[in-house]
N, C-alpha and C positions, 0 to 999 in steps of 0.2 A: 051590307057593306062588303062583306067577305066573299060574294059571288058577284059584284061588282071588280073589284078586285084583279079578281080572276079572270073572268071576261078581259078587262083592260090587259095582261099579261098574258094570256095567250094571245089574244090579239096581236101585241108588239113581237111576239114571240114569230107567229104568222109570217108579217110583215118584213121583217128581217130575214126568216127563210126565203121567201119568194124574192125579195132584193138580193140575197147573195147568191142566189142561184142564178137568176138574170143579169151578171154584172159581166161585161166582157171582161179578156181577161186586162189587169195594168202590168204596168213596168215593177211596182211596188210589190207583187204577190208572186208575179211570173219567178220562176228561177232561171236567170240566166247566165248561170254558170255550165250549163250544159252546151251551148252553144259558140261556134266558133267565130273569130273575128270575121270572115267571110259570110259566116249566115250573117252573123248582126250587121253589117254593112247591106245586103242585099237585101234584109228588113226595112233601114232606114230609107233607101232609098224608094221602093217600091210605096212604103207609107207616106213618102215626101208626096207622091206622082199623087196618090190617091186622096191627098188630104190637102194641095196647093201649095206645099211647101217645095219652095229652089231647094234643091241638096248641091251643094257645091265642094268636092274634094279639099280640104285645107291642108292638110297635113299626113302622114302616115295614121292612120286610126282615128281619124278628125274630119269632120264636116263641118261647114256654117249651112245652117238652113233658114233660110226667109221666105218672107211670106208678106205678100202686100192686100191690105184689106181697109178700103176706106181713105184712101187715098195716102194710106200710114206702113212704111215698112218697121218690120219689127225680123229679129233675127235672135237666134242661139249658135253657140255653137253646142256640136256632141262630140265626145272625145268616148270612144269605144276600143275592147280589147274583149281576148276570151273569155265571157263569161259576165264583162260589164262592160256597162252603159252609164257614163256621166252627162248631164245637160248643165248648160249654164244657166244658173235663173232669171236670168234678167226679164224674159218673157213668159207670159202663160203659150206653154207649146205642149198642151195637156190632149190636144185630139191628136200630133205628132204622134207621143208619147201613148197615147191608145191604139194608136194605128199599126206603131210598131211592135208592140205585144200581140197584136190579132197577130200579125203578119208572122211574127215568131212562132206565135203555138200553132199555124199550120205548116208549118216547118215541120214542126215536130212530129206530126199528126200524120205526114205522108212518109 
């Protein structure tokens, strides 16, 4: 039982290494207080292009971004400054949101 056990925990133990190793980066882990209002705008937009999402200027520090799939538009808006990044939840804009974290850390990265 005790070497069963064990097996089963290392195993999960494994498995969560290799998943958080392979996870690109998110918005939730990313720190993005290093970043300026100007990268985080040139983020969103480039992950808008790459992921279908309309980026549409609303406001100083504000975009609505949509996205038509299925014959269904759906939209957020993002309200961003130095360092943050707010989304409206109304929609899952969760590849957005992953897109824009890539798009950050090679920011960082060059």
């Amino acid at each position: 039982m005790k070497k069963i056990l064990s097996i089963t925990l290392v195993s999960a133990l494994a498995l969560l290494f290799f998943t958080a190793c392979s996870k690109d980066p998110d918005l939730k882990s990313l720190d993005v207080k290093k970043y300026s209002s100007e990268t985080i705008e040139r983020a969103i937009k480039k992950a808008g292009k790459k992921t279908n999402w309309r980026i549409t200027e609303f406001k100083i520090n504000e975009v609505i971004a949509e996205k038509t799939e299925n014959e269904k538009t759906v939209w957020t808006s993002i309200k961003y400054s130095k360092g943050k990044i707010v989304f409206d939840d109304n929609v899952d804009a969760s590849d957005l949101q992953d897109a824009i974290a890539k798009e950050l850390s090679k920011s960082s990265s060059h």
